[in-house]
N, C-alpha and C positions, 0 to 999 in steps of 0.2 A: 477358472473363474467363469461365472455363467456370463453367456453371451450377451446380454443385455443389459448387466454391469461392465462389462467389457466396452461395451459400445456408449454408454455414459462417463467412462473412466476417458475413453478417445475423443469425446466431443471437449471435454475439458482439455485437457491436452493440449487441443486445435483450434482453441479458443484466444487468438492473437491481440484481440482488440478488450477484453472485458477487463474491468480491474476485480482488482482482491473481493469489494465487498459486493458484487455481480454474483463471481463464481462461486462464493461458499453457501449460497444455500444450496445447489446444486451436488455441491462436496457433502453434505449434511447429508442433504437425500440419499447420494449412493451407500452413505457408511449407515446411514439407519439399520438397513437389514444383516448388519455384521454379528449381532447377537445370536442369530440365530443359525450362527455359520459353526463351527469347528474352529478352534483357534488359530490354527495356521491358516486356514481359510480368511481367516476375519484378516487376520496381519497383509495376505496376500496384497486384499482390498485397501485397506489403510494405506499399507507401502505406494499403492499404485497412487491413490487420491495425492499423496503428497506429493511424489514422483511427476504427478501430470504440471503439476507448475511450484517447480522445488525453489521460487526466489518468495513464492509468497505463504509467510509465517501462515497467517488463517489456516487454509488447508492443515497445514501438518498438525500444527493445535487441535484442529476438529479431527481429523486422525489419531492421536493420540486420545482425545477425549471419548473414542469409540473403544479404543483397545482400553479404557480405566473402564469401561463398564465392568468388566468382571471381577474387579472389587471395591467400584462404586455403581451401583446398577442405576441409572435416570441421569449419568454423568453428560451424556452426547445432550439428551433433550434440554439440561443446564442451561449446557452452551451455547446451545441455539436460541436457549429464550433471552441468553443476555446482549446474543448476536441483533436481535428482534428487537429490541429494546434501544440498541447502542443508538442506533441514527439520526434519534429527536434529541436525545440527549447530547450525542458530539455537535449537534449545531447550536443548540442552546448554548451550551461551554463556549462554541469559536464566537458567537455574537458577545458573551460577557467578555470576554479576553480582549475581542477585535474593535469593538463598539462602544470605547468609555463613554461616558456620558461629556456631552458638549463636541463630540466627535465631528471633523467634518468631511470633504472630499477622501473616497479611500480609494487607490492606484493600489490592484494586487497584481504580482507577477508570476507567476505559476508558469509547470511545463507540461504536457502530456494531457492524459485524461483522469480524472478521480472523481467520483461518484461523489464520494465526501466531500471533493471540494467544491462541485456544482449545487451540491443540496446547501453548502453556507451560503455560497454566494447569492445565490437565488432567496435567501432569506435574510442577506446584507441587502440585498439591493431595495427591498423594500424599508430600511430606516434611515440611509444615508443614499449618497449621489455618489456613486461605484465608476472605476475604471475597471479594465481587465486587460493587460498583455501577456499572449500564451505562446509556449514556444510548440514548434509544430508536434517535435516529438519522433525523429527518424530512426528506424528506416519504416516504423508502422505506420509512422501519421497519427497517431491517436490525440495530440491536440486539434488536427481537425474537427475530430469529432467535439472537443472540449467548446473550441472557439463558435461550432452549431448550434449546441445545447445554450449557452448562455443567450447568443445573441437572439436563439428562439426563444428566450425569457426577458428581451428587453433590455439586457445589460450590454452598455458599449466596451469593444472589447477588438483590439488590436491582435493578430496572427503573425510571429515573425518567426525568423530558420532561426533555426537551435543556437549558433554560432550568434546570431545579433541579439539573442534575449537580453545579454547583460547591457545594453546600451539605454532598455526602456528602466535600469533605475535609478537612475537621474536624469529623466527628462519630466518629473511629474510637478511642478513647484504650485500646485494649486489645493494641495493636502498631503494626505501619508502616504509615505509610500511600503510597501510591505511585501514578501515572500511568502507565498500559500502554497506545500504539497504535500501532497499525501505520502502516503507508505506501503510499502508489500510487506515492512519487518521493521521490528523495531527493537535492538539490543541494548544492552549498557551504555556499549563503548561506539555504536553505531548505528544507523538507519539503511534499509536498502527500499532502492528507486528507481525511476525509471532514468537512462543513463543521460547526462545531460544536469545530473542535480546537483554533484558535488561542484563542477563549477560556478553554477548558479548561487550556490550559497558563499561559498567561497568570495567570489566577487559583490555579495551582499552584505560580508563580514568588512572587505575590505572597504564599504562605502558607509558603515552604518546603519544599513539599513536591516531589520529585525525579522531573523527568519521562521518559522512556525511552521511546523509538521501537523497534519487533523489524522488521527489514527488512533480507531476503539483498541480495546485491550484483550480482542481477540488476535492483533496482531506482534503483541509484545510476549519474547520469551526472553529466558536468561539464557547463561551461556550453554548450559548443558543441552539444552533443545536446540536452538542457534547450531549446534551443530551440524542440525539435519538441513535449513539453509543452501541452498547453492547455486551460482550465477550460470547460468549455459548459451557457452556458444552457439548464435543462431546459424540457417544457411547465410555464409557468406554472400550470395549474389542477391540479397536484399539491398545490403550496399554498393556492392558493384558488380554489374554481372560483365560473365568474362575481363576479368582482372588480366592484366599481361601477368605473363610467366615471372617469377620473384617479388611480386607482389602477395603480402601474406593479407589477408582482408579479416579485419577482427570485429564481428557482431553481436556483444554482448546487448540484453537488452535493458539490462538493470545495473546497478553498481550500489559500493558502498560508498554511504555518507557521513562521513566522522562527525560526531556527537558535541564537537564544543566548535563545532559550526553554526550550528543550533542555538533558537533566541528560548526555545519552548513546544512543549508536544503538547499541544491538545486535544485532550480524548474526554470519552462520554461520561467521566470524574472528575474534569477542570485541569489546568494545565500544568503540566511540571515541568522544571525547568532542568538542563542538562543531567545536573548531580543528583534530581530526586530517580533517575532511571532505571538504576543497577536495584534498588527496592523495588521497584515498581515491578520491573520484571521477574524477581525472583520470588514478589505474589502472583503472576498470571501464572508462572509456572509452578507453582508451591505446592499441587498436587498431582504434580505428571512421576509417574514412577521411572529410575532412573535405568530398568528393563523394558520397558516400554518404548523406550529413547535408544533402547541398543537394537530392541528386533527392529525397529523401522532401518536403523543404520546397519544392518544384517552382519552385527557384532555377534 
């Protein structure tokens, strides 16, 4: 691999803090020059782009959409233009869904960081009178970063530990109160997140309150791509450094979020609700070749 895709392959990699739709114009960019590589060359690169953050669907989709150039040629620039596209339109969709009309006080609960869900919120806050509680998001902290951005925007907005999120949803009784996060993947039967979400929703199911994923449709495959997907152990001493001996310290950074947890996925074509998914996804994926799907998985 030339050195200087190499060294954009490892800045992605080593890239802790950015979410999905940060890193993929970046992934975009390195796989541009794959056309003009040797085919095992081209795969080498794809493998790697997907490899560098294998929980978030994007990448591999635009990986794949590189290896279908050669028997769709303008496939990768597609995807990019509908990537270029997604982000006015997914907040457009979250304001009709989130914003009926006569709407009033909205209390959103969210975890971590998402770009997607800073860009609604920042365009909520200017038609109604917005709360915001974020969990912090360990062992990275990237709701730090989440709880900076908003309140650099004006929006009041509470920072608690992971473990007290579920407490701010039912403390709101002056409007609605609601679940906002984003996605790195989003399958039929599942979503994947930053970890921290499935109980989150979990104890939103259990209170009634309505949980909503914002995630364009570059991050939705079916199962057959889903299979390229995968959670990785971080260093352990993120969480604890020097654990005593028989302590096994487990640092995943993402997890799965089952699907009928879920109030609704809104993306940059309006919202579907749990059962429109297993469709949805097997159009994002509708023209990924099922060899394309096997050299990444080095089938």
């Amino acid at each position: 691999m030339d050195p200087s895709v190499a060294a954009a392959v490892d800045r992605l990699r080593e890239d802790a803090t950015s979410g999905a739709s940060e890193l993929l114009p970046h992934a975009i960019e390195i796989l541009r020059g794959t056309g003009d590589l040797l085919p095992d060359a081209a795969l080498d690169v794809a493998r790697a782009v997907g490899q560098a953050q294998p929980s978030m669907a994007s990448l591999w989709n635009a990986a794949l959409a590189a290896l279908g150039e050669r028997r769709r040629p303008g496939r990768l620039a597609r995807f990019d233009e509908r990537r270029r596209r997604a982000p006015d339109a997914l907040v457009r969709c979250a304001l009709d869904q989130l914003l009926l009309p006569g709407a009033g006080p909205l209390h959103v609960v969210t975890i971590s960081f998402s770009g997607s869900i800073v860009a609604c919120l920042r365009a909520a806050a200017r038609r109604v009178r917005l709360r915001v509680s974020c969990a912090e998001g360990r062992p990275g902290l990237e709701g730090r970063r989440m709880a900076r951005a908003l309140a650099e925007s004006g929006i009041a907005v509470d920072l608690r530990g992971d473990a007290a999120l579920g407490e701010a949803l039912g403390q709101d009784a002056k409007g609605e109160t609601i679940v906002l996060v984003g996605a790195d993947a989003v399958t039929p039967g599942w979503m994947l997140n930053k970890t921290g979400t499935s109980m989150l929703a979990a104890a939103a199911a259990r209170l009634g309150v309505p949980v909503y994923v914002v995630a364009a449709r570059d991050k939705f495959m079916d199962p057959r791509a889903a299979r390229l997907l995968r959670i990785v152990e971080h260093d352990p001493r993120e969480v604890w450094d020097e654990a005593p001996a028989g302590v096994v310290v487990r640092n995943g950074w993402f997890e799965r979020v089952p699907g009928d947890l879920l109030t609704g996925v809104i993306t940059e074509a309006g919202t579907l609700s749990p059962d429109m998914l297993e469709e949805a996804c097997r159009a994002a994926s509708a023209d990924v070749a099922d060899e394309d799907i096997a050299s990444l998985l080095g089938e």
